[in-house]
LODRENTI-168722 format. One record per atom (N, C-alpha, C, O, CB): residue in one letter; x, y, z; atom name. Coordinates in steps of 0.1 Angstrom, whole numbers. Glycine has a CB too. Layout:
! residues N
<node aa="A" px="X" py="Y" pz="Z" at="CA"/>
...
END
This chain:
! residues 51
<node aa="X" px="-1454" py="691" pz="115" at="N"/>
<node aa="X" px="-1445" py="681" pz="120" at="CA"/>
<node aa="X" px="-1436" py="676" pz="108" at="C"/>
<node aa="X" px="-1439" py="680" pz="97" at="O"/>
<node aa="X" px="-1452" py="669" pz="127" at="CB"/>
<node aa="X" px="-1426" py="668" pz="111" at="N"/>
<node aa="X" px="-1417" py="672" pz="103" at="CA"/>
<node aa="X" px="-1410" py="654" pz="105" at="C"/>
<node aa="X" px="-1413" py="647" pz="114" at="O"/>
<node aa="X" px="-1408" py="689" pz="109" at="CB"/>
<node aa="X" px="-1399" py="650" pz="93" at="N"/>
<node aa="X" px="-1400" py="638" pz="92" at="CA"/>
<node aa="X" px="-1384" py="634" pz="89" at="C"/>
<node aa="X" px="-1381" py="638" pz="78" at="O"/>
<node aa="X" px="-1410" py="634" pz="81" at="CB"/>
<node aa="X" px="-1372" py="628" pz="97" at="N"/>
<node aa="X" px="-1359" py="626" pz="88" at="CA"/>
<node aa="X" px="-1362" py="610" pz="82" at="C"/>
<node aa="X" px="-1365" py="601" pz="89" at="O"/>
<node aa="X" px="-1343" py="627" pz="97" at="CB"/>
<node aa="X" px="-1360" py="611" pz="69" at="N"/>
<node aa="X" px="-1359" py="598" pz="64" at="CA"/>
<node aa="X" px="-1344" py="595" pz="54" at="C"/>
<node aa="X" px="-1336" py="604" pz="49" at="O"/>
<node aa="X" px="-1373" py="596" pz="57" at="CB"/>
<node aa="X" px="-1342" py="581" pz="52" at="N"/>
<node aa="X" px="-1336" py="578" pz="45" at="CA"/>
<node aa="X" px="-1331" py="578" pz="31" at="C"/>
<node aa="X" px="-1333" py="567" pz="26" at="O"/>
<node aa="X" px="-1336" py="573" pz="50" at="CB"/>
<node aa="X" px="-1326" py="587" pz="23" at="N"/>
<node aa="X" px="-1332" py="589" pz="13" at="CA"/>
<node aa="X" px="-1316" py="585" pz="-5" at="C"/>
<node aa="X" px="-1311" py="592" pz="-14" at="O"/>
<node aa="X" px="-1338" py="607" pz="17" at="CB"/>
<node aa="X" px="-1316" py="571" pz="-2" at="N"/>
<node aa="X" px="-1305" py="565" pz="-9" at="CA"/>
<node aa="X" px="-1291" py="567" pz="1" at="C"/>
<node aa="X" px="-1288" py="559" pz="10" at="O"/>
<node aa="X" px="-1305" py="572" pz="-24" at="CB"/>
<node aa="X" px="-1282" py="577" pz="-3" at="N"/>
<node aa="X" px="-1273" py="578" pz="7" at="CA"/>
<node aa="X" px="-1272" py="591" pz="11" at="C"/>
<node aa="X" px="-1261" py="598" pz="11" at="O"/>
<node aa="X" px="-1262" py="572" pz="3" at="CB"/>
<node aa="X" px="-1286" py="595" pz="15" at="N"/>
<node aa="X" px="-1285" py="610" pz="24" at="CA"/>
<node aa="X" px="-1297" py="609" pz="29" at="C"/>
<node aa="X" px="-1305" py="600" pz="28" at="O"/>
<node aa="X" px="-1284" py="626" pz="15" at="CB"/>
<node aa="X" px="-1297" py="618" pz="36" at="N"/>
<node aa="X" px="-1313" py="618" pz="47" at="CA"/>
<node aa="X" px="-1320" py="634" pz="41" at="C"/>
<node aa="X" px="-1315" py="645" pz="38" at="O"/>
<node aa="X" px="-1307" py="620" pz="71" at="CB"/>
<node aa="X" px="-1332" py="629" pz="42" at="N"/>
<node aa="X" px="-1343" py="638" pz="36" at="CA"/>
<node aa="X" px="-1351" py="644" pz="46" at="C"/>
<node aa="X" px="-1354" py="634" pz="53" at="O"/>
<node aa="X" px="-1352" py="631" pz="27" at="CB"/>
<node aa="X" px="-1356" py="654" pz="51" at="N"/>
<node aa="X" px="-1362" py="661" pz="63" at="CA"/>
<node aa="X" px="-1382" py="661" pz="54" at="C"/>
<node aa="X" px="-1386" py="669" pz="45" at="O"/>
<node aa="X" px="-1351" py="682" pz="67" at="CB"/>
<node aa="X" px="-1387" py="654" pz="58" at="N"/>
<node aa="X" px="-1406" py="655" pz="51" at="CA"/>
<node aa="X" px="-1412" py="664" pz="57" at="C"/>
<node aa="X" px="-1412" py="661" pz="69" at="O"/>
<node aa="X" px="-1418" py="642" pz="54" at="CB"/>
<node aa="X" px="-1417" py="674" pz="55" at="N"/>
<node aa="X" px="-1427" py="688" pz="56" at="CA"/>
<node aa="X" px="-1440" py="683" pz="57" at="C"/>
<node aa="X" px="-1440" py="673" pz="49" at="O"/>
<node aa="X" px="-1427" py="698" pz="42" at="CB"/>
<node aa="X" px="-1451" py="684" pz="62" at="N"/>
<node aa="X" px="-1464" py="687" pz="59" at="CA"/>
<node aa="X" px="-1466" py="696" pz="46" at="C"/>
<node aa="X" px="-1460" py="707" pz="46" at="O"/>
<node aa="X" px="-1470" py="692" pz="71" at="CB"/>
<node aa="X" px="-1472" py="693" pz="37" at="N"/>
<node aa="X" px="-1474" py="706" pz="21" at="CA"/>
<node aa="X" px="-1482" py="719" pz="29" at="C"/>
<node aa="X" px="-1478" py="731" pz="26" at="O"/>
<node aa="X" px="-1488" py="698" pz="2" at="CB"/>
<node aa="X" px="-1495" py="719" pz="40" at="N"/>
<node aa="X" px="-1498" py="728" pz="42" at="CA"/>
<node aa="X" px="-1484" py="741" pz="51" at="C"/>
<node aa="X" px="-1483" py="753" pz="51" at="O"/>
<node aa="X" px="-1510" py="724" pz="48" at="CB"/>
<node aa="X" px="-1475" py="729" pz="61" at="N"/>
<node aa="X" px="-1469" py="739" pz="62" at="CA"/>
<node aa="X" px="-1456" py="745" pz="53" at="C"/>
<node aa="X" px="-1450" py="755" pz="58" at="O"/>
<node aa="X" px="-1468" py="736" pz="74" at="CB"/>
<node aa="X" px="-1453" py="741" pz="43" at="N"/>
<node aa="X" px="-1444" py="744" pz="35" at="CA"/>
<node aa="X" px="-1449" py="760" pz="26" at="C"/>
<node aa="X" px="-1444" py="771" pz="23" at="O"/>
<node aa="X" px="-1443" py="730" pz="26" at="CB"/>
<node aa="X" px="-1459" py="751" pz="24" at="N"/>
<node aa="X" px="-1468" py="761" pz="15" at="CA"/>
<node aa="X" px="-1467" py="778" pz="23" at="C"/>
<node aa="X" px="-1463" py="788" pz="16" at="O"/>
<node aa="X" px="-1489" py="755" pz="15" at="CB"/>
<node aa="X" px="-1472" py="779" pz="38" at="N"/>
<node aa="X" px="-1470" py="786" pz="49" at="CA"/>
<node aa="X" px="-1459" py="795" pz="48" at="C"/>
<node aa="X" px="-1458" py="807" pz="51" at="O"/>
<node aa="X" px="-1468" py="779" pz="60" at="CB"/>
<node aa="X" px="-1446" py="786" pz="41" at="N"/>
<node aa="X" px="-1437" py="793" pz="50" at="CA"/>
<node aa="X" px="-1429" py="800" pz="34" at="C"/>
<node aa="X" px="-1417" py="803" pz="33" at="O"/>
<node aa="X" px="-1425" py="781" pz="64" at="CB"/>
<node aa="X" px="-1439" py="800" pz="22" at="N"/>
<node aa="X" px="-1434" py="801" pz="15" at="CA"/>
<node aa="X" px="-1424" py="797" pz="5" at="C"/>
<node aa="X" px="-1419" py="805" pz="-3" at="O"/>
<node aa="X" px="-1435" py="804" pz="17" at="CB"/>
<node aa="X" px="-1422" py="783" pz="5" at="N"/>
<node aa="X" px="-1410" py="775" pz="2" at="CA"/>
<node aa="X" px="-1414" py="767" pz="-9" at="C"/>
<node aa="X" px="-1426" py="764" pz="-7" at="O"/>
<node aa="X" px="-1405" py="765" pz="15" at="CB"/>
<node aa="X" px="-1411" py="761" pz="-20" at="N"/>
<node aa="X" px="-1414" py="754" pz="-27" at="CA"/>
<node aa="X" px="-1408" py="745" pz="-35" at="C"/>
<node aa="X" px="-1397" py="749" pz="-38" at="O"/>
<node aa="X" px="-1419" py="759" pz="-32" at="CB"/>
<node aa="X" px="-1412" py="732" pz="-39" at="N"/>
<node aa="X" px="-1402" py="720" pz="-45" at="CA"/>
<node aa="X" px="-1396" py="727" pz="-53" at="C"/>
<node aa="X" px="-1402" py="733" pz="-62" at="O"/>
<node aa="X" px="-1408" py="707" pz="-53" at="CB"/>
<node aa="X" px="-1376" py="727" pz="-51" at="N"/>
<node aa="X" px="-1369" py="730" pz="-63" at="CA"/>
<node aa="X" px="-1360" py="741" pz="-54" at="C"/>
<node aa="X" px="-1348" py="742" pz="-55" at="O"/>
<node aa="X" px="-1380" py="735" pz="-77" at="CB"/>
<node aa="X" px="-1370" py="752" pz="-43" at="N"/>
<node aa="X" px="-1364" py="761" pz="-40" at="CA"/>
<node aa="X" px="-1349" py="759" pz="-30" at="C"/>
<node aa="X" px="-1348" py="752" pz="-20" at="O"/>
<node aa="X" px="-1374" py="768" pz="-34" at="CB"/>
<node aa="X" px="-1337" py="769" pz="-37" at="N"/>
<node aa="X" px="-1324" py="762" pz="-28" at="CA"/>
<node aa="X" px="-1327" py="768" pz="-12" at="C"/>
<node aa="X" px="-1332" py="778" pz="-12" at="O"/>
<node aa="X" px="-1308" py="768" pz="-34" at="CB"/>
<node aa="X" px="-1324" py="763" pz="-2" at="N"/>
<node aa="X" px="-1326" py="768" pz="10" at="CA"/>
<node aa="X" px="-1309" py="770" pz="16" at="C"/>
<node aa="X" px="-1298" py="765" pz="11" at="O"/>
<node aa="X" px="-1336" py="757" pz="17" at="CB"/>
<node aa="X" px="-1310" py="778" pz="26" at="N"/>
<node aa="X" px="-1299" py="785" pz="33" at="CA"/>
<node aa="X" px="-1299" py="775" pz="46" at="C"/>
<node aa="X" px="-1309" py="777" pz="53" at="O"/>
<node aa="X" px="-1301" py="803" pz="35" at="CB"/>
<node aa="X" px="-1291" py="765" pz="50" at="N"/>
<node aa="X" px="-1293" py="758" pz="66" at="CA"/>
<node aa="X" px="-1285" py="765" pz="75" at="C"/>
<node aa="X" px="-1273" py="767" pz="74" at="O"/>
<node aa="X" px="-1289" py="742" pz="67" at="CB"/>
<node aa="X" px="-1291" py="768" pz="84" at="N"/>
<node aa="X" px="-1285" py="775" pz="99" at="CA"/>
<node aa="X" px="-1288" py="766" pz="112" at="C"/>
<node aa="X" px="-1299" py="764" pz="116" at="O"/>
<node aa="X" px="-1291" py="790" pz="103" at="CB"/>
<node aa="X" px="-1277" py="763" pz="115" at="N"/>
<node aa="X" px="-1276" py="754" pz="128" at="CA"/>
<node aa="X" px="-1273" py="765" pz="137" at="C"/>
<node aa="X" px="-1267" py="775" pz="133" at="O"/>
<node aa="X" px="-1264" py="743" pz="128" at="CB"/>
<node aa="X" px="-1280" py="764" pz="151" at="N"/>
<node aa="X" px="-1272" py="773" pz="160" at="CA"/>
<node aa="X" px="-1280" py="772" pz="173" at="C"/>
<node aa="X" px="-1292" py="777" pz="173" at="O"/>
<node aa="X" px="-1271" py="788" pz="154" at="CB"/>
<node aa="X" px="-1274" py="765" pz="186" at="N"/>
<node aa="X" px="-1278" py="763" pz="198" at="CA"/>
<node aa="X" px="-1286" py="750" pz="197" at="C"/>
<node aa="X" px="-1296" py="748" pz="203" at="O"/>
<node aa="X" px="-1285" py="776" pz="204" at="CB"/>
<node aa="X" px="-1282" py="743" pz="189" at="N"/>
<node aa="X" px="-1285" py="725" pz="182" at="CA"/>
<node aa="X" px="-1301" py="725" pz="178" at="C"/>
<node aa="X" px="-1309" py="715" pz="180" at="O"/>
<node aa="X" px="-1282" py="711" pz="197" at="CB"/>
<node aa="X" px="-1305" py="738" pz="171" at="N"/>
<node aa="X" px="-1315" py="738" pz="164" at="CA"/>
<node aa="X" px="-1309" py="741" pz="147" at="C"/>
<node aa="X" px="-1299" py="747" pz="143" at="O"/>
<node aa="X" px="-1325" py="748" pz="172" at="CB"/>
<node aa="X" px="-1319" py="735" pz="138" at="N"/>
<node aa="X" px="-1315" py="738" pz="126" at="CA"/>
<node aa="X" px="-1329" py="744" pz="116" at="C"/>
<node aa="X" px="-1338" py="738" pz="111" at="O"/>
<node aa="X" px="-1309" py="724" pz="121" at="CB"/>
<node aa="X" px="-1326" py="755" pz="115" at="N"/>
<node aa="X" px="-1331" py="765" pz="105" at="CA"/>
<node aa="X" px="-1331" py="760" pz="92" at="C"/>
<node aa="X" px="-1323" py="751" pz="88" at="O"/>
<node aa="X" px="-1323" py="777" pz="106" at="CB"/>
<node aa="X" px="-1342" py="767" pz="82" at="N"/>
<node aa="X" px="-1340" py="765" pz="67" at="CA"/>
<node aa="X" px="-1348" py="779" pz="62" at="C"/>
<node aa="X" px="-1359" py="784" pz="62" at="O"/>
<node aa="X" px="-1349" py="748" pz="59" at="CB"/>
<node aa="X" px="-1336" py="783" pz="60" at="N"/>
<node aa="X" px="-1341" py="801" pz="50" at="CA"/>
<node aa="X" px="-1339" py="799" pz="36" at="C"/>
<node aa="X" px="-1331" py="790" pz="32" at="O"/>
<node aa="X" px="-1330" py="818" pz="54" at="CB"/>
<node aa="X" px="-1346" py="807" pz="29" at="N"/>
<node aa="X" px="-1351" py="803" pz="17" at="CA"/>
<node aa="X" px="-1343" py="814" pz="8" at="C"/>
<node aa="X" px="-1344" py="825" pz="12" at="O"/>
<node aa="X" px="-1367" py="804" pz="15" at="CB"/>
<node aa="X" px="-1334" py="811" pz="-4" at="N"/>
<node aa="X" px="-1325" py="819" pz="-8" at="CA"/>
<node aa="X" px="-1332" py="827" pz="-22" at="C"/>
<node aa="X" px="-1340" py="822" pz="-30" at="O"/>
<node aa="X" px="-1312" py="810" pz="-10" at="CB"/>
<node aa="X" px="-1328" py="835" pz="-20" at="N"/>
<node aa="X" px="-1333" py="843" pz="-32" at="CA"/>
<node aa="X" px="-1325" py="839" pz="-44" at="C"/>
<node aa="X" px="-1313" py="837" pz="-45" at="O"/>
<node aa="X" px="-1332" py="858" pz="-31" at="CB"/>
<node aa="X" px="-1334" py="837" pz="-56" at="N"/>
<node aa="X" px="-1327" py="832" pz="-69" at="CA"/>
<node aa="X" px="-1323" py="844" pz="-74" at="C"/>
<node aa="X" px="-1329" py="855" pz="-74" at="O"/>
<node aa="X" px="-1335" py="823" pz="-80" at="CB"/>
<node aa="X" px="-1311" py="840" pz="-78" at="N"/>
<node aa="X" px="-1311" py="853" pz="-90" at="CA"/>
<node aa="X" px="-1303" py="850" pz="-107" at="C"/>
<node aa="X" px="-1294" py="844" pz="-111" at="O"/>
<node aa="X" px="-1300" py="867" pz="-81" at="CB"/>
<node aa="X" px="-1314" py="859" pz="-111" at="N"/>
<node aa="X" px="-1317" py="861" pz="-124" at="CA"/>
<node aa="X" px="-1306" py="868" pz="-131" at="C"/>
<node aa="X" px="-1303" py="880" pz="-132" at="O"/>
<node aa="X" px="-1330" py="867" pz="-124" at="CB"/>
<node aa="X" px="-1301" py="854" pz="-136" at="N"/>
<node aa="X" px="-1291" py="860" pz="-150" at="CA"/>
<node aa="X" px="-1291" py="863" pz="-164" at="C"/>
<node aa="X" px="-1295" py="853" pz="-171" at="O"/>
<node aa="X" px="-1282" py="851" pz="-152" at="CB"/>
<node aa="X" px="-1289" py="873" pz="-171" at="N"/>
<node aa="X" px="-1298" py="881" pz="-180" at="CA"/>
<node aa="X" px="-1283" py="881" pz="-190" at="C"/>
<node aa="X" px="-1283" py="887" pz="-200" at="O"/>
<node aa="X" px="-1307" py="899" pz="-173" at="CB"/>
END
């Protein structure tokens, strides 16, 4: 389950850590948001490595 809170002047969405952990996501990781049919998605972006 999942949490919107207020978070200075933006709103923060709270995870359970087991299910975060699940979905492979982790503090720091940028996420991709997809809205569509008034649900909202979070896909997890691949970093990439500048050499």
């Amino acid at each position: 389950m999942a949490e919107v809170i207020k978070n200075g002047n933006s709103y923060a969405i709270t995870v359970n850590k087991q299910e975060l952990k699940a979905s492979g996501i982790d503090i720091s990781d940028s996420l991709e948001v997809i809205i569509q049919d008034g649900q909202i998605s979070f896909v997890k972006k691949n970093k990439i490595i500048k050499r």
